[in-house]
N, C-alpha and C positions, 0 to 999 in steps of 0.2 A: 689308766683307762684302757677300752678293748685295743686303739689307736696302737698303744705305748706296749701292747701286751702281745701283738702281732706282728710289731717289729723286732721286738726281742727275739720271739720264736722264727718268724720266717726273712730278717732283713739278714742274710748273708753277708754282704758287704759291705753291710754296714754304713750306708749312705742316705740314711733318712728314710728313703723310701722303696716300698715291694716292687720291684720289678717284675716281669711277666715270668717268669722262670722261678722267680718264689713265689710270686702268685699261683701257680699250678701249685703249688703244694698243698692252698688250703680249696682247693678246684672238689665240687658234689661230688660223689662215689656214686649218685644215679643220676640219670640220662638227662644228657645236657648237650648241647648243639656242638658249643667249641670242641667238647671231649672229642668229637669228631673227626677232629683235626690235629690231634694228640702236638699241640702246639709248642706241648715242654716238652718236647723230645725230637724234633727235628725242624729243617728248616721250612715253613712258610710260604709256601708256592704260590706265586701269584693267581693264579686260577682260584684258589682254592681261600687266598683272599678273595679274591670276588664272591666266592658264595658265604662268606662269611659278613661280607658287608651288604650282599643283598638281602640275603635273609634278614638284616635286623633295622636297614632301612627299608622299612614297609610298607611305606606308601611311594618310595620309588623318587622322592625330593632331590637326590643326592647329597643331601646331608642328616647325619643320626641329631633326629630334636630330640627334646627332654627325655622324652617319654620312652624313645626308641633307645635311646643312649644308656637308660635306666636299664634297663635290658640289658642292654649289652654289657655293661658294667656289673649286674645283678650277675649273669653266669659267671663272669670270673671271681666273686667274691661270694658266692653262696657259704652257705657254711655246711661242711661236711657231717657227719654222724658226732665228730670229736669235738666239734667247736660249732655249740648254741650263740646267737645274734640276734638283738633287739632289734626291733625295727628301725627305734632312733641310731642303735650304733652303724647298724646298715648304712642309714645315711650320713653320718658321719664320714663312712670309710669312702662314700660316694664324693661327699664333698672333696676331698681329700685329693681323687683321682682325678676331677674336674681339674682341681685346678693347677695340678701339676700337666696334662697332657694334652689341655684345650690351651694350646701354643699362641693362638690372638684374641683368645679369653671375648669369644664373641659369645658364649653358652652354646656351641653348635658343636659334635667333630666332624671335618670335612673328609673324603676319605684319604687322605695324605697323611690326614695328623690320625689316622686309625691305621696309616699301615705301616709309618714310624712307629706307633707304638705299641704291634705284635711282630715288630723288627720283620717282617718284608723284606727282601733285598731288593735295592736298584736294578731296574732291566740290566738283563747279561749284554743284550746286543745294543744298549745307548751307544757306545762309539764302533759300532760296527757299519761298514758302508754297504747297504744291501743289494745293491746293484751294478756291484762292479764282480771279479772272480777273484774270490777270497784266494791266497794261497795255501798249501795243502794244512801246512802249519796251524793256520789261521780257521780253516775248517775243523780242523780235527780237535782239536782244544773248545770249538762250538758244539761240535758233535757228544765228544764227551762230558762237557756242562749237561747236557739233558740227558746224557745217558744215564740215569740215577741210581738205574740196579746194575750197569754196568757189562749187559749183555749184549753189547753190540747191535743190538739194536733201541729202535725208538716206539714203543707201544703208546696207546690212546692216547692217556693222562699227560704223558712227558714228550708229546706233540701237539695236546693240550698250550702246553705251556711252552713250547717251539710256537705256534702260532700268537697267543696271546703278547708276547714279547717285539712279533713283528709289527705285530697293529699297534702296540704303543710306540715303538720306534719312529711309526709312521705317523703318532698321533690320528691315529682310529680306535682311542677307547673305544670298548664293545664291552654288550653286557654278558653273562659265563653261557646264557644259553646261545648265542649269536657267534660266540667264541666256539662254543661245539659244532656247532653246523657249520661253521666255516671249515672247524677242523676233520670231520665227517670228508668235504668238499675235496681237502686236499690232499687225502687216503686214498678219492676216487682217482685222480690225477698222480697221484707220483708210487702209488701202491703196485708198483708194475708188474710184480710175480702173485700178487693178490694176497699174499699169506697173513694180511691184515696188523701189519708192522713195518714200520719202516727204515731200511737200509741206510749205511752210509752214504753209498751210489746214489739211493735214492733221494736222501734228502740234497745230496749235491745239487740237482735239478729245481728244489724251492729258492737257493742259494746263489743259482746261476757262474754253480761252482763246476768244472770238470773235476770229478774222481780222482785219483791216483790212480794210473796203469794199473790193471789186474784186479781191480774192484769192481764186479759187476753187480747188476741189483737188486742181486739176493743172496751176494755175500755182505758176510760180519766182518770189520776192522778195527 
């Protein structure tokens, strides 16, 4: 069956079942939301989970029902130009997915069990204490977590997710657009040379960290 004939072709591991990483394999060639997020190819950022889960929880429930979960399951399994799918086998491959990744098999996914299962990583700052002075160590190892391209400093996106990680630390889920205005907010406060990026110096000061000597707030380290 298509089941048996999809795991042949795309079950790598060998392990019964497609993972998200062989699922991109059989991922549309046209325009599709996830493609967005080019999610077989790098890691998952939390922001960028959220607009992935907002977008498909539509009416805003906090949880994906049937219909929205359909959805969301339909773009990772669409079938590309090379691989024709019956409606029936469609849901087949739906049933399939259910019941492997709906973990308390209530017919709902909450968004835990949707960000286990596009591998999300765990907050970087869960055991981080945010209001004491980190040591420089201890910063600097934070600093370069979000440094993602590596250029010493911290642009939008990846202060984006500098902030989003504080608010769930603190348990203040926020939704991506409340996450941007906040994040907007705190460009205006610690943006202190204005060049609309932010320094190691400067992000000290969200951290209530003092800098390392010789680092001012508009140098790179």
């Amino acid at each position: 069956g298509l089941k048996q004939t999809l795991l042949e072709c795309y079950d790598h591991n060998q392990d019964g079942r497609i993972e998200l990483s062989e699922m991109a394999r059989i991922l549309p060639v046209e325009d599709n939301f996830l493609l967005k997020f080019k999610i077989q190819n790098k890691e998952l950022t939390y922001p960028n989970f959220l607009r992935i889960w907002e977008f498909y929880d539509s009416d805003g429930s906090g949880v994906l029902e049937r219909a929205e979960l359909d959805n969301f399951m339909t773009d990772l399994i669409k079938t590309n130009k090379n691989i024709v799918m019956k409606e029936r086998e469609m849901d087949l491959i739906l049933e399939e997915l259910y019941a492997h990744f709906d973990e308390n098999n209530n017919g709902l996914f909450e968004r835990e069990e949707l960000r286990v299962f596009l591998n999300v990583p765990d907050n970087y700052l869960s055991g981080v204490e945010l209001y004491r002075n980190l040591n420089h160590k201890e910063f600097t190892e934070i600093f370069q977590h979000y440094d993602r391209n590596g250029d010493g400093y911290l642009e939008r996106e990846e202060m984006l997710e500098v902030v989003s990680d504080m608010m769930r630390r603190v348990d203040l889920p926020l939704k991506i657009d409340e996450l941007e205005t906040l994040t907007e907010r705190v460009f205006k406060v610690i943006d202190l040379d204005c060049d609309d990026r932010i320094s190691k110096a400067e992000l000290a000061d969200l951290f209530f960290t003092e800098p390392k000597a010789g680092e001012s707030s508009g140098e790179a380290s």
